[in-house]
KENURO-102364 format. One record per atom (N, C-alpha, C): atom name; x, y, z; residue in one letter; residue number from 1. Coordinates in Angstrom, 1 decimal, always signed. Atoms other than C-alpha are relative to their C-alpha. Example, Ala and Ser with C-alpha at 12.3 -4.5 7.8 and 13.67 -1.06 7.14 Angstrom:
BEGIN
('N' (+0.9 -1.2 +0.0) 'a' 1)
('CA' (+12.3 -4.5 +7.8) 'a' 1)
('C' (+0.9 +1.2 +0.0) 'a' 1)
('N' (-0.9 -1.1 +0.0) 's' 2)
('CA' (+13.7 -1.1 +7.1) 's' 2)
('C' (-0.8 +1.1 +0.8) 's' 2)
# end
This chain:
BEGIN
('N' (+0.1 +1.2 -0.7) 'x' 1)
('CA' (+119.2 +186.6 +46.7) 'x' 1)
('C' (-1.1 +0.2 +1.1) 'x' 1)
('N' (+1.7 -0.6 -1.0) 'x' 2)
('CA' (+116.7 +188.5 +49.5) 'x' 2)
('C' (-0.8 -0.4 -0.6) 'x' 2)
('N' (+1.4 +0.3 +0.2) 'x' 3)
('CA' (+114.0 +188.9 +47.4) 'x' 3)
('C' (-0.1 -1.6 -0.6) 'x' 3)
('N' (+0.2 +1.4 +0.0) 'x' 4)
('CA' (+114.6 +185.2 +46.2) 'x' 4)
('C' (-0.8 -0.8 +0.9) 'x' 4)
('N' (+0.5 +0.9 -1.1) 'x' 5)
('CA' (+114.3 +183.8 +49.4) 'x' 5)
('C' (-1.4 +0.4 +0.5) 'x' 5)
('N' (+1.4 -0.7 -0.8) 'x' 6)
('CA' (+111.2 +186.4 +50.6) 'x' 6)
('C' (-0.6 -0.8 -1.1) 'x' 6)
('N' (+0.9 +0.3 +1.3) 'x' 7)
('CA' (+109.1 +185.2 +47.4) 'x' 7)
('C' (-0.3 -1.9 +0.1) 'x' 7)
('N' (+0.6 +1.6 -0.2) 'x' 8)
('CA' (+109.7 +181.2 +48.5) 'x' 8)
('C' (-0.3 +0.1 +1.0) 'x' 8)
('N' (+0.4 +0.2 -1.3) 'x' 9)
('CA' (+109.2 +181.8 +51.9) 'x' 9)
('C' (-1.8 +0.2 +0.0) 'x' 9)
('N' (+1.4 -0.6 +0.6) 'x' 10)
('CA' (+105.6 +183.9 +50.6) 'x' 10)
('C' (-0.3 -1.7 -0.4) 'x' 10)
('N' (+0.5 +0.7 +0.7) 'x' 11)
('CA' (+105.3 +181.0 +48.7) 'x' 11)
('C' (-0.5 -1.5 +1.1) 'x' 11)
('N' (+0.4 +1.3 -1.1) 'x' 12)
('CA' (+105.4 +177.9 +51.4) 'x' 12)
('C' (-0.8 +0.6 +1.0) 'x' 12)
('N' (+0.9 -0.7 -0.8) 'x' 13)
('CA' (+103.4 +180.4 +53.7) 'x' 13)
('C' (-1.1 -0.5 -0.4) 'x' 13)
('N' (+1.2 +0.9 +0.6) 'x' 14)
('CA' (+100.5 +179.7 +50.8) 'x' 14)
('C' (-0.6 -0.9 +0.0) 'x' 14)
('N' (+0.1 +1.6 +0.0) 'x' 15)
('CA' (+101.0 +176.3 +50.9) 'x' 15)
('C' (-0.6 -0.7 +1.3) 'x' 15)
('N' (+0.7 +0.6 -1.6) 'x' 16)
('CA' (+100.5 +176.0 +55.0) 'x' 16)
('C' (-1.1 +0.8 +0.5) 'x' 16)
('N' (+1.3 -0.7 -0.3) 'x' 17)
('CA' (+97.6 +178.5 +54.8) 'x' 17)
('C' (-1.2 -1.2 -1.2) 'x' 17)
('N' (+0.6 +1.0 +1.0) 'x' 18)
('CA' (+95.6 +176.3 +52.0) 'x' 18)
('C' (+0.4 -1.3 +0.9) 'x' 18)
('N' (-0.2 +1.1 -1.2) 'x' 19)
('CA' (+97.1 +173.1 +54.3) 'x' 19)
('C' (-1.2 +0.5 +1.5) 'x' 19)
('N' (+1.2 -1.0 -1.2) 'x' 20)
('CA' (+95.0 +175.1 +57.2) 'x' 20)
('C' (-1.6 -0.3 -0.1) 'x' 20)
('N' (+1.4 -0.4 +0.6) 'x' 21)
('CA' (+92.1 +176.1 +55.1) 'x' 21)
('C' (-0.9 -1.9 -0.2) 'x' 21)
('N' (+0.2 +1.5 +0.7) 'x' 22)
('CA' (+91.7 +172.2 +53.6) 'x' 22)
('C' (-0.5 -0.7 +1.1) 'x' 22)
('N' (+0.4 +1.0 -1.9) 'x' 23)
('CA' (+91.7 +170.3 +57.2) 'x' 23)
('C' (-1.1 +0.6 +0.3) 'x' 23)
('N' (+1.3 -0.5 -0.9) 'x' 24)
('CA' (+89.3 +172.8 +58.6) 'x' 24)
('C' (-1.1 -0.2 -0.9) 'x' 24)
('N' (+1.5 +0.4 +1.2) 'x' 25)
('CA' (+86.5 +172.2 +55.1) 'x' 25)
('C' (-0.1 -1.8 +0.0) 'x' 25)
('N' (-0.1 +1.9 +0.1) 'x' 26)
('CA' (+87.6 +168.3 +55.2) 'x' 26)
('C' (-0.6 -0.2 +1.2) 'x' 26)
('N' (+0.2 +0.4 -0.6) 'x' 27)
('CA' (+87.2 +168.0 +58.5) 'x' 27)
('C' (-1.4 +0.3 +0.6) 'x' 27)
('N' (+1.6 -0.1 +0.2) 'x' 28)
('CA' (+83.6 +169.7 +58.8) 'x' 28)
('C' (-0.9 -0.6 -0.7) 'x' 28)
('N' (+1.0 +0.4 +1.0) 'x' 29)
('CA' (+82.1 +168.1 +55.8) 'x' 29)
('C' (+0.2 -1.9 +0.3) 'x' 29)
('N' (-0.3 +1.3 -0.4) 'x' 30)
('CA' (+83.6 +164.4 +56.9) 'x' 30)
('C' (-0.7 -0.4 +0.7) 'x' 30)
('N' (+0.7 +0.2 -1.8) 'x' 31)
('CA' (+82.1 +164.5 +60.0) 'x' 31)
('C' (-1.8 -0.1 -0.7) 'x' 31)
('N' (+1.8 -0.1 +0.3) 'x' 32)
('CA' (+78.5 +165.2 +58.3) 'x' 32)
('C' (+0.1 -1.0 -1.0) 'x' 32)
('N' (-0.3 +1.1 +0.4) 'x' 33)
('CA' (+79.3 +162.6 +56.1) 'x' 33)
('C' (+0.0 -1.3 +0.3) 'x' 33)
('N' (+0.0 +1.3 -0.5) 'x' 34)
('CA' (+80.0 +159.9 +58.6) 'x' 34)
('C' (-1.2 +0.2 +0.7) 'x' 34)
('N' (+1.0 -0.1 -0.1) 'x' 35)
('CA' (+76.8 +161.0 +60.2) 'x' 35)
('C' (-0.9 -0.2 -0.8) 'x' 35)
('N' (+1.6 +0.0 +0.9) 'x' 36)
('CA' (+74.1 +161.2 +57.7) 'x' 36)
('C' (+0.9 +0.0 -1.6) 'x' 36)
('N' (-0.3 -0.2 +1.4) 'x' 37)
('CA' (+76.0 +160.2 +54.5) 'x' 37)
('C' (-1.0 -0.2 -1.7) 'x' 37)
('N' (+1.7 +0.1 +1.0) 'x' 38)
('CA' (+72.2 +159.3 +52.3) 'x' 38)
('C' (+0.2 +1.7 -0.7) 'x' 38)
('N' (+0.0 -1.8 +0.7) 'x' 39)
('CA' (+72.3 +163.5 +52.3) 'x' 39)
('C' (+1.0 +0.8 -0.2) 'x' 39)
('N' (-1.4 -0.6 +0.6) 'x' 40)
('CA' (+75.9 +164.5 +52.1) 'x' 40)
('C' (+0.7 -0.7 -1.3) 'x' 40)
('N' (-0.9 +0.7 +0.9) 'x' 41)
('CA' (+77.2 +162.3 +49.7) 'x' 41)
('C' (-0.4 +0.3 -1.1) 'x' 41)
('N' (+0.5 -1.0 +1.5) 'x' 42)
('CA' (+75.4 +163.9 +46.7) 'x' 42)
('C' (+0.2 -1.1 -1.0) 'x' 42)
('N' (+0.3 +0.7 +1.2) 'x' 43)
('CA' (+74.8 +160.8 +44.9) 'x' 43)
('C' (+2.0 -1.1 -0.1) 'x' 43)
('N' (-1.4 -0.2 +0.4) 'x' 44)
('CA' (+79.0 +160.1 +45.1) 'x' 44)
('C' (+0.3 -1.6 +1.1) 'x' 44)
('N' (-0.8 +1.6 -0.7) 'x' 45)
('CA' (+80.6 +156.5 +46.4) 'x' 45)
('C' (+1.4 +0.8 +1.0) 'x' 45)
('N' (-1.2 -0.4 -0.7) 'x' 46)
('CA' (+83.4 +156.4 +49.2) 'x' 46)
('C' (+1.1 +0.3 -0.7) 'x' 46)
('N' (-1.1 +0.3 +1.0) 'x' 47)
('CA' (+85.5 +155.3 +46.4) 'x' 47)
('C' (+0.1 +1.8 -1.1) 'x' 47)
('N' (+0.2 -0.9 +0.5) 'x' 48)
('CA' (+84.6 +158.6 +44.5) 'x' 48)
('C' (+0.2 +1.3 +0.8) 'x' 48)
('N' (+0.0 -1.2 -0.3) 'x' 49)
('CA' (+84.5 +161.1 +47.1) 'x' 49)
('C' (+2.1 -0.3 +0.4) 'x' 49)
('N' (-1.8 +0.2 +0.2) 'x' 50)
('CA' (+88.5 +159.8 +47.5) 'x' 50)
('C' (+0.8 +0.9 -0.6) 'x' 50)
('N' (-0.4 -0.9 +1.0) 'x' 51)
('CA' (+88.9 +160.5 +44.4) 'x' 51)
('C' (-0.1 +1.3 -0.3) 'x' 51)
('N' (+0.0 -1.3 +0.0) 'x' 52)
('CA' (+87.7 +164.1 +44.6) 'x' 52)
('C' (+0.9 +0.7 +0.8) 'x' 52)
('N' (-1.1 -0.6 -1.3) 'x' 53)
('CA' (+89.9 +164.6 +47.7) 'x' 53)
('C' (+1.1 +0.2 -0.7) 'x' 53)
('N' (-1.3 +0.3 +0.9) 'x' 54)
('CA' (+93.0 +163.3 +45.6) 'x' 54)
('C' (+0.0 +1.7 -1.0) 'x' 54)
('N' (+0.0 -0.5 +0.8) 'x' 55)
('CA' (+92.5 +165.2 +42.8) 'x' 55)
('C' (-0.1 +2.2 +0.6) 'x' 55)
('N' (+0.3 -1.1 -0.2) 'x' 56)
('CA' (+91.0 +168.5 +44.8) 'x' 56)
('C' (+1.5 +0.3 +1.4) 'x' 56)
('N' (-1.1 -0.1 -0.7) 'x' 57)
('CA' (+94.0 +168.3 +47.0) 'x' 57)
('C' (+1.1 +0.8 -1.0) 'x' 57)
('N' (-0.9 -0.3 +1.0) 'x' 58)
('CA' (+96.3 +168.7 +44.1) 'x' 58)
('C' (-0.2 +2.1 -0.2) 'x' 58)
('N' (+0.9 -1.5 +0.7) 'x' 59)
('CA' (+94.1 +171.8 +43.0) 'x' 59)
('C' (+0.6 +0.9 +1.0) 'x' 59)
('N' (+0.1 -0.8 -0.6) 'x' 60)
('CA' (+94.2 +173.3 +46.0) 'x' 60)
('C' (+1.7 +0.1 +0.5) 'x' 60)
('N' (-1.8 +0.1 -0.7) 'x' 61)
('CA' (+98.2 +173.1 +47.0) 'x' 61)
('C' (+0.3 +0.8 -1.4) 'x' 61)
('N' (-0.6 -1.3 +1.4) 'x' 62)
('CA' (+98.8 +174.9 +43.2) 'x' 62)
('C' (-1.0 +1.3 +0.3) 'x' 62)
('N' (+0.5 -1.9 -0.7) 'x' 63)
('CA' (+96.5 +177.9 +44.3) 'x' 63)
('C' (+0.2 +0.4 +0.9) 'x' 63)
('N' (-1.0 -0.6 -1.4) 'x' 64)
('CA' (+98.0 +178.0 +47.5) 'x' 64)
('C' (+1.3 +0.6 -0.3) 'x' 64)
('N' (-1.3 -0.1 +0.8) 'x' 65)
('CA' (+101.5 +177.7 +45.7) 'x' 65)
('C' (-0.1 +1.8 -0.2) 'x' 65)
('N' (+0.2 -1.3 +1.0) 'x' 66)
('CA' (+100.3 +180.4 +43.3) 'x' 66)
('C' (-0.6 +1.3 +0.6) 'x' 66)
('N' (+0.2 -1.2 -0.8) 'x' 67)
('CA' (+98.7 +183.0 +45.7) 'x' 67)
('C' (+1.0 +0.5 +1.0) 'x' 67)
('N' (-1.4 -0.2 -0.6) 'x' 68)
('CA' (+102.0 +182.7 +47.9) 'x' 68)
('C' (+0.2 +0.8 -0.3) 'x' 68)
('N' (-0.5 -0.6 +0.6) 'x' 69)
('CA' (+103.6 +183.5 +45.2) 'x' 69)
('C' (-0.1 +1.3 -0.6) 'x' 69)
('N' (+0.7 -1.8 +0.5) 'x' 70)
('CA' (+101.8 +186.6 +43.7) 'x' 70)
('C' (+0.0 +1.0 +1.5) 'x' 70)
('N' (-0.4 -0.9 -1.3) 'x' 71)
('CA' (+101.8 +188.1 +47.3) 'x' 71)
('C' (+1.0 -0.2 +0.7) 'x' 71)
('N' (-1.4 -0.1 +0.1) 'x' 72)
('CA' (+105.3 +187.5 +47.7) 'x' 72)
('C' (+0.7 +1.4 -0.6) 'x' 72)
('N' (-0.4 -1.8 +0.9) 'x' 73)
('CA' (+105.8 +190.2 +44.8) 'x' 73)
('C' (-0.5 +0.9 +0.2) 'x' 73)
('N' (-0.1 -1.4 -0.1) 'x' 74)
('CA' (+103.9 +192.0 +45.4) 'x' 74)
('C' (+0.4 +0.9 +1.8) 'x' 74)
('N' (-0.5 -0.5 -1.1) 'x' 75)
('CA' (+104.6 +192.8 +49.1) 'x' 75)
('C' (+1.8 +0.4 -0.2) 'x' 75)
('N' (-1.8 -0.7 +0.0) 'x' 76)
('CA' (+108.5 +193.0 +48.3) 'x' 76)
('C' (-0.3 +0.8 -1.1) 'x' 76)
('N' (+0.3 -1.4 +0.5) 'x' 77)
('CA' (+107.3 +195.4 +45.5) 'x' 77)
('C' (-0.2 +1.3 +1.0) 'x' 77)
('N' (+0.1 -0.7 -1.1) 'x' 78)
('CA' (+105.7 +197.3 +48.2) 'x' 78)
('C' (+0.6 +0.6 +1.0) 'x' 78)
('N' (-0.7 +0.0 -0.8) 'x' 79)
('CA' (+107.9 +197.2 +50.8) 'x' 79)
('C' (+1.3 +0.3 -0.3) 'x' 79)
('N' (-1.4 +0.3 -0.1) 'x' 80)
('CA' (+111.2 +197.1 +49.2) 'x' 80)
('C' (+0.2 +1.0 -1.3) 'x' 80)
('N' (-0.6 -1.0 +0.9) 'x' 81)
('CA' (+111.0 +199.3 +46.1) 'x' 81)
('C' (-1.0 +1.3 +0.0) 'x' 81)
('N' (+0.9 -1.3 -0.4) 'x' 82)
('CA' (+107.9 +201.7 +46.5) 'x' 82)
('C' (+0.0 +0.4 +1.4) 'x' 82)
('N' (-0.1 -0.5 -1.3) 'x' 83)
('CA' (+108.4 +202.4 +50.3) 'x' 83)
('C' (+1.1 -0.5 +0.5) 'x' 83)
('N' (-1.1 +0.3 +0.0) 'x' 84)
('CA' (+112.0 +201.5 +50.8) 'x' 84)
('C' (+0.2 +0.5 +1.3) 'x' 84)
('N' (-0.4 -1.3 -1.1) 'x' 85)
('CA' (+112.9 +202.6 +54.7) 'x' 85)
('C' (+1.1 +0.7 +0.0) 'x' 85)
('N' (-1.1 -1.2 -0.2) 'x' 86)
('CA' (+115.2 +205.3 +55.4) 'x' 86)
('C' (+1.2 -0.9 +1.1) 'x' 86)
('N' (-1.3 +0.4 -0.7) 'x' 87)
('CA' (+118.5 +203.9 +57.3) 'x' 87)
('C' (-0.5 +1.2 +1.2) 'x' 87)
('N' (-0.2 -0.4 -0.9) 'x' 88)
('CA' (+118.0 +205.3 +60.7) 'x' 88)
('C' (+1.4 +0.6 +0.1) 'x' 88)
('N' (-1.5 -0.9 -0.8) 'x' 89)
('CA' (+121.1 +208.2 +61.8) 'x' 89)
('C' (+0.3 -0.5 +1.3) 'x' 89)
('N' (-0.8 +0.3 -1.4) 'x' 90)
('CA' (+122.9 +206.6 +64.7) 'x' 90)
('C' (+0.2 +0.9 +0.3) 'x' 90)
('N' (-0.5 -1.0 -0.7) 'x' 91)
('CA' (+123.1 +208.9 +67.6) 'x' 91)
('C' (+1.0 -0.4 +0.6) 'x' 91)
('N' (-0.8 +0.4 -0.8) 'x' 92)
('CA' (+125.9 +209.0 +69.3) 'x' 92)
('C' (+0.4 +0.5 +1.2) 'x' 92)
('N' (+0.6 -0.2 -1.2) 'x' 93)
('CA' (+125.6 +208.6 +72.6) 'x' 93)
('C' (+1.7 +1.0 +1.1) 'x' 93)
('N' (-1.4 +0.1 -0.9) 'x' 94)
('CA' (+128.3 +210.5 +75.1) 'x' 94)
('C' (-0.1 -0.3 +1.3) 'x' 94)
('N' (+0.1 +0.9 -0.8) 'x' 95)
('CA' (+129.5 +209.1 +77.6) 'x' 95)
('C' (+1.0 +1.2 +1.3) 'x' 95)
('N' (-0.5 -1.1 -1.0) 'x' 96)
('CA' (+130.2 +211.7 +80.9) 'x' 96)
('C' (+0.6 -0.8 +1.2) 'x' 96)
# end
């Protein structure tokens, strides 16, 4: 049930780092867009560059997903069966 949970948690991490990544390239390239759109727009209608958003949104939320996910495993690989930590020996303290 751990590694379950570690592996979704990995995984929506993905999802709000790609969420991150997406705002900060949208919101650079928008901006130069509503400025001088003749040279950014690469030939492409409002109506079209939409449509790339739509579509490149999708994209990018399943590679986000999907890289989560792969470094989910493998970090609890890592961590949890090749480098497993040792249980700390409780000292026991006396008490004078």
């Amino acid at each position: 049930m751990k590694k379950i949970v570690y592996i979704i948690l990995f995984t929506f991490l993905g999802i709000l780092v790609q969420f991150l990544v997406h705002a900060v390239f949208e919101m650079w390239y928008v901006a130069r867009l509503v400025v001088n759109f003749p040279a950014y727009g690469l030939g492409f209608s409002w109506e079209e560059w939409v449509t790339i958003h739509s579509v490149l949104s999708w994209i990018l939320f399943a590679i986000g997903g999907y890289i989560g996910y792969q470094e989910g495993v493998i970090w609890w690989e890592y961590l949890y069966e090749k480098h497993p930590q040792k249980p700390k020996k409780k000292s026991k303290k006396v008490i004078a």
